[in-house]
C-alpha positions as CSV (number, residue, x, y, z in Angstrom):
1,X,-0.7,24.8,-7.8
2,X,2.0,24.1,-5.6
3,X,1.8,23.9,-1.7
4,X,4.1,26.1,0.9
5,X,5.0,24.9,4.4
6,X,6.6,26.7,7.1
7,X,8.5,24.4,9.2
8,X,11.1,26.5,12.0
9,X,14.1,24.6,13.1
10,X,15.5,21.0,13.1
11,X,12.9,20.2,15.9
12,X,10.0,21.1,13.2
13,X,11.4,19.5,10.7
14,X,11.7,16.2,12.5
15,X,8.4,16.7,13.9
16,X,6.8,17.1,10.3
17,X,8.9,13.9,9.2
18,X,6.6,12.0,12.1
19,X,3.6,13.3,11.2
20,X,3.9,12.7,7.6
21,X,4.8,9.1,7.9
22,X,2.3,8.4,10.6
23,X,-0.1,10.3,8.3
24,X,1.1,7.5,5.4
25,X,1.0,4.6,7.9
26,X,-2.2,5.2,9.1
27,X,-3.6,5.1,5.3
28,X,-1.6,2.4,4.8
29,X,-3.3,0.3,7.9
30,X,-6.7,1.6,6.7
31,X,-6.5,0.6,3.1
32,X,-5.1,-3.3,3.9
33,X,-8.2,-3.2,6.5
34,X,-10.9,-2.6,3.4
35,X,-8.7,-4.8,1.1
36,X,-8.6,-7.6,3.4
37,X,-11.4,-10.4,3.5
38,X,-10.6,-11.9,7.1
39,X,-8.9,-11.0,10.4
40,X,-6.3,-13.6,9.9
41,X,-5.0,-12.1,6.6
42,X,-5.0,-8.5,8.0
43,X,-2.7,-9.8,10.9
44,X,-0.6,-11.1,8.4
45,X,0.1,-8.0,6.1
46,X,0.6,-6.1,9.2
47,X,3.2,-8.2,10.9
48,X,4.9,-7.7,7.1
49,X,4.2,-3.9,7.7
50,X,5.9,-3.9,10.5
51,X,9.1,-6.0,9.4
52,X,9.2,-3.7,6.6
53,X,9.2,-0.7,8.7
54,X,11.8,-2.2,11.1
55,X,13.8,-2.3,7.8
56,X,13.8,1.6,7.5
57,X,13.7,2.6,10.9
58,X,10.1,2.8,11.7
59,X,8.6,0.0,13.7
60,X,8.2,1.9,16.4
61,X,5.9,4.5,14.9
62,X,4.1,1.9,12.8
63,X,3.2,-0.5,16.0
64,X,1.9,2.6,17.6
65,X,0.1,3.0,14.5
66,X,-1.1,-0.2,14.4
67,X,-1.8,-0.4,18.0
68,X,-4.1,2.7,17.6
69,X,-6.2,1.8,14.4
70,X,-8.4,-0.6,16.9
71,X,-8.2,-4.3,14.9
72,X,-10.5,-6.6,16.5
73,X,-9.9,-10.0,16.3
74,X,-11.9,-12.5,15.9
75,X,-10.9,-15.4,17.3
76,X,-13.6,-17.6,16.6
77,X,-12.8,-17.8,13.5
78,X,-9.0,-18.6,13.8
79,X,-8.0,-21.8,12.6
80,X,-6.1,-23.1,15.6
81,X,-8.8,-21.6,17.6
82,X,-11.8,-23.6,15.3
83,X,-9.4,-27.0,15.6
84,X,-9.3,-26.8,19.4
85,X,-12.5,-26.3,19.6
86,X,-13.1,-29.7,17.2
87,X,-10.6,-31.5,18.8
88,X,-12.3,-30.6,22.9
89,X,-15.6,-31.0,21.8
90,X,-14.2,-34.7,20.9
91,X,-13.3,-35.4,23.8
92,X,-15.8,-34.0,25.6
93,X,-17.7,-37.2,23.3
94,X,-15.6,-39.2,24.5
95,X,-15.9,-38.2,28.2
96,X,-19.6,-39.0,28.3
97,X,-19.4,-42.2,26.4
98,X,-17.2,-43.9,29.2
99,X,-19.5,-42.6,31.8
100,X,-22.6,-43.8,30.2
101,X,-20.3,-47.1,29.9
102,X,-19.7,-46.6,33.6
103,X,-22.5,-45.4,35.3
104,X,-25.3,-47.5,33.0
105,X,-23.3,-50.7,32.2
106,X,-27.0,-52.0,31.4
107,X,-27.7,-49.3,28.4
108,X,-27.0,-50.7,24.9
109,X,-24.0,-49.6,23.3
110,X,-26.5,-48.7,20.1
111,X,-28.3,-46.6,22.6
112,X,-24.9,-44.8,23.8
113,X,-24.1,-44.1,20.3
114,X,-28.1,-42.6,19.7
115,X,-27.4,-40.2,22.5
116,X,-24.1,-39.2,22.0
117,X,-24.9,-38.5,18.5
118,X,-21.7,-41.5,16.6
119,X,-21.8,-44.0,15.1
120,X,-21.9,-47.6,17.3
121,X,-18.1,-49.0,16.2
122,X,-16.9,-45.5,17.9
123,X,-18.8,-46.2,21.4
124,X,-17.6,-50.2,20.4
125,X,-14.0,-49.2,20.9
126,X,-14.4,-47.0,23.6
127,X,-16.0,-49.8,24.9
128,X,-13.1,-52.6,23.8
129,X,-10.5,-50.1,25.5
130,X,-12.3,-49.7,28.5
131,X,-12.4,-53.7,28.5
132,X,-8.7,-54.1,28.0
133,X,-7.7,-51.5,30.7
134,X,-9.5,-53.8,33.7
C-alpha cells in the first residue's frame, strides 16, 4: 500500500524536507536516550550527532532538536564534578586539622586524627609542616 503526499510549491517542499528530518532527528535523540546507561554517555553521542549533522548541513536543526528533547544532567554524577568534590572535601580535612593544631595546641595529635576521621601520620605532617613554616 503505498502513501500519497500533496506538497504545493518549492516552499512546501522545503518545508516537508524540515519536518521529515526533524521528525528523524527527534527519533534519533529519543532512541540514544533509552539506549544510553548514563548522562555522560548520552552527551557524548549527541555532541557526535551534531558533528555528523554539521557534516550534511543540519546542525542547526539537530541542536534545536536537541535543545528541545529536555536532557537533564546530572551533574553529580560527572566525573570531574565527583573528583572536585573528593579533592575539596580534602581540603576542607585539612582546613580543620591546622585549626584544631592552632586553636587547641594542647589536644593530642591521636585525638585530631579521631575527630577528623585519618589516620595520625596524616595530622603528623600537617603538624611537621606547620612546624617548619614558623
Amino acid at each position: 500500500m503505498g502513501y500519497s503526499l500533496k506538497i504545493e510549491g518549492k516552499k512546501g517542499i522545503v518545508q516537508f524536507i524540515f519536518c521529515w528530518k526533524g521528525f528523524v532527528l527527534e527519533t534519533i535523540v529519543k532512541r540514544l536516550k533509552l539506549l544510553t546507561t548514563d548522562e555522560l554517555s548520552l552527551r557524548r553521542y549527541l555532541k557526535q550527532l551534531e558533528v555528523l549533522s554539521k557534516l550534511r548541513n543540519l546542525q542547526k536543526i539537530t541542536i534545536k532538536t536537541i535543545d528541545n528533547m529536555a536532557i537533564t544532567y546530572d551533574l553529580k554524577t560527572d566525573l570531574r564534578y565527583l573528583q572536585g568534590s573528593k579533592e575539596g572535601a580534602e581540603e576542607n580535612t585539612k582546613n580543620i586539622i591546622i585549626k584544631m593544631l592552632q586553636e587547641l595546641p594542647d589536644l593530642a595529635l591521636e585525638r585530631i586524627a579521631k575527630i577528623a576521621d585519618v589516620p595520625v601520620e596524616y595530622v603528623q605532617d600537617i603538624y611537621d609542616g606547620m612546624k617548619k613554616k614558623k
